[in-house]
C-alpha positions in Angstrom: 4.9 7.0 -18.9 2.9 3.6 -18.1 2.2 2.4 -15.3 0.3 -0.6 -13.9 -0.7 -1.9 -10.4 -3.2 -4.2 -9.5 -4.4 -5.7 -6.3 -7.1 -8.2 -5.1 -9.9 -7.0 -2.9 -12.3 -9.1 -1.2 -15.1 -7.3 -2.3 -17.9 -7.3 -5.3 -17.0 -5.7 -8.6 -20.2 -3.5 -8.2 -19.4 -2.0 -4.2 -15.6 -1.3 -5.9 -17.1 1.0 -8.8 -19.6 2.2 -6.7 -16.8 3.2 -4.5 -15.4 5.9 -7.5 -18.6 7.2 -7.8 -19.6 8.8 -4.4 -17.8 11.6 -3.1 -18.1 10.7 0.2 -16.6 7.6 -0.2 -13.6 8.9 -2.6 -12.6 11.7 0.3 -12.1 8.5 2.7 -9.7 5.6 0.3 -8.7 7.6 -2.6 -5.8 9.7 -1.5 -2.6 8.3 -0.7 -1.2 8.1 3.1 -0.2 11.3 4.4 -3.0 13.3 2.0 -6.8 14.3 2.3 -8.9 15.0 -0.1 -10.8 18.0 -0.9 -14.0 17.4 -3.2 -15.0 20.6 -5.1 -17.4 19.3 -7.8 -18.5 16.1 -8.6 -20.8 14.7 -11.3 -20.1 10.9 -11.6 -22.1 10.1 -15.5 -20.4 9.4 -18.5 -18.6 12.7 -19.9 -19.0 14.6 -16.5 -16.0 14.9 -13.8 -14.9 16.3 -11.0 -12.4 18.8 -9.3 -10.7 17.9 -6.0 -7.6 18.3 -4.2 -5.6 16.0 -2.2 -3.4 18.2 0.3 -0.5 16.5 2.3 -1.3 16.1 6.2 2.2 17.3 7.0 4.2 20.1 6.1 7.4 18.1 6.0 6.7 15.1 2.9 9.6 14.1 0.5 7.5 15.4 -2.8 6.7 18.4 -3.8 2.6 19.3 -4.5 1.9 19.8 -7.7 -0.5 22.8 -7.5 0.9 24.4 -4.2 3.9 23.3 -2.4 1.6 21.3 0.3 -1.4 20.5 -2.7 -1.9 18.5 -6.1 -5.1 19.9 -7.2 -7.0 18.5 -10.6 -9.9 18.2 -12.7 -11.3 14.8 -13.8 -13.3 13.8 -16.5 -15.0 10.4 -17.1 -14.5 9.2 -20.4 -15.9 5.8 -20.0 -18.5 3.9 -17.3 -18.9 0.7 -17.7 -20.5 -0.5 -14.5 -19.0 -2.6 -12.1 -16.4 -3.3 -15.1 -14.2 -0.3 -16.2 -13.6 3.1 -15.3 -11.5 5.5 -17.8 -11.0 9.0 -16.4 -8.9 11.7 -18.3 -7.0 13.8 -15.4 -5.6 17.0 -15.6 -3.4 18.5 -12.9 -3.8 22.1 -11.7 -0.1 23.3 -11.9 2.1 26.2 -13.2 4.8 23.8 -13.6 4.9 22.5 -17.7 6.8 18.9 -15.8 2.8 18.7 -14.6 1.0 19.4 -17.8 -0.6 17.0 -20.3 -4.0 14.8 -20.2 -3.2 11.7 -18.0 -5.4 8.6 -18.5 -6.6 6.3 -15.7 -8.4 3.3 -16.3 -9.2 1.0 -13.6 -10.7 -2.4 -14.2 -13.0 -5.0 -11.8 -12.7 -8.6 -13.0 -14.2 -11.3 -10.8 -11.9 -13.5 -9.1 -12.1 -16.5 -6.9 -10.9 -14.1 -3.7 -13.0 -11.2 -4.6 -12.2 -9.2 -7.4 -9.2 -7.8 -9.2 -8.8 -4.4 -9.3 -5.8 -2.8 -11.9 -5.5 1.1 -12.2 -3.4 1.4 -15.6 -1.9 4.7 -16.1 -0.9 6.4 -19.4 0.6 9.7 -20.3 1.5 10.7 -16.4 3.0 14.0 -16.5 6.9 13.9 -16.8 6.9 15.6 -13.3 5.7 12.5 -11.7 8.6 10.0 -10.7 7.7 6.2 -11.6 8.3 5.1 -7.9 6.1 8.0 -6.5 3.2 7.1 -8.9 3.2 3.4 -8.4 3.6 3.8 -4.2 0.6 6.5 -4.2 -1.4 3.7 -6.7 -0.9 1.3 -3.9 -1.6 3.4 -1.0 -4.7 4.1 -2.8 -6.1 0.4 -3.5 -5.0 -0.5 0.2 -7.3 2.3 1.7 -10.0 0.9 -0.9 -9.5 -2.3 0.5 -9.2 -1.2 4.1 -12.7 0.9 3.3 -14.8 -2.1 1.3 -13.6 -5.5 2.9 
C-alpha cells in the first residue's frame, strides 16, 4: 500500500527536520491522539535509527496494537538525511502477527512555501495489517501535533 498526506506548517524547513531528529521532541508531536511514545534508542545520522513504542492512553481504542494489544512497538532506520529537505526512514514493526511484517518506507519531505513549508510523509509498503483509513488518520494526527508543537 501507498499512501500520501501532506499539510502546510507555518514553520522553517530546518525547525521541521530538526523536529525528527531529537527525541525529546518526537516523544511530544509524533504519535497520534490517544498514544505516547516511548523512546528506547535513538541515533539520528544517516544509517543509524531508533526503537520506540507508541502505547494507546486508553484501554478501550477501536484498533488493535500491533506489538501488544494496548502497543505498536518498532525499530527505525534512516536511510536518507537530507537536511531540512528529505527524510527516508525504513520501519519495522515489532509484532508476532505476519499482517504486521515487512520493511515499510517513510519519506517525508520540506519544500518552502509562501505560508511556511510543506510537509508530505509518503508511505510505501505499509504492512497489510494496517487499514488505509487508520494510516492516513494517524498521518494526520501526527503533522497536526507537529504543527501544534513548531508554529
Amino acid at each position: 500500500m501507498t499512501l500520501s498526506v501532506s499539510r502546510v506548517i507555518k514553520a522553517s524547513p530546518r525547525a521541521l527536520y530538526q523536529a525528527f531528529l531529537d527525541p525529546r521532541a518526537i516523544a511530544k508531536w509524533r504519535p497520534p491522539t490517544g498514544m505516547t511514545a516511548r523512546i528506547f534508542a535513538f541515533d539520528a545520522r544517516e544509517g543509524g535509527g531508533y526503537r520506540m513504542a507508541f502505547d494507546y492512553a486508553a484501554t478501550d481504542h477501536s484498533a488493535q496494537g500491533k506489538t501488544s494489544e494496548h502497543s505498536d512497538g518498532f525499530e527505525g532506520r534512516f536511510a536518507t538525511l537530507d537536511p531540512d529537505r528529505r527524510i527516508v526512514e525504513e520501519i519495522d514493526f515489532e509484532s508476532d502477527d505476519p499482517a504486521f511484517t515487512g520493511t515499510m518506507r517513510l519519506t517525508t519531505t520540506f519544500e518552502p512555501v509562501a505560508a511556511g513549508t510543506m510537509v508530505t510523509v509518503l508511505c510505501e509498503n505499509a504492512p497489510s495489517g494496517i487499514k488505509d483509513s487508520d494510516h492516513r488518520v494517524g498521518i494526520e494526527s501526527s503533522l497536526a501535533n507537529l504543527a501544534a508543537f513548531t508554529e
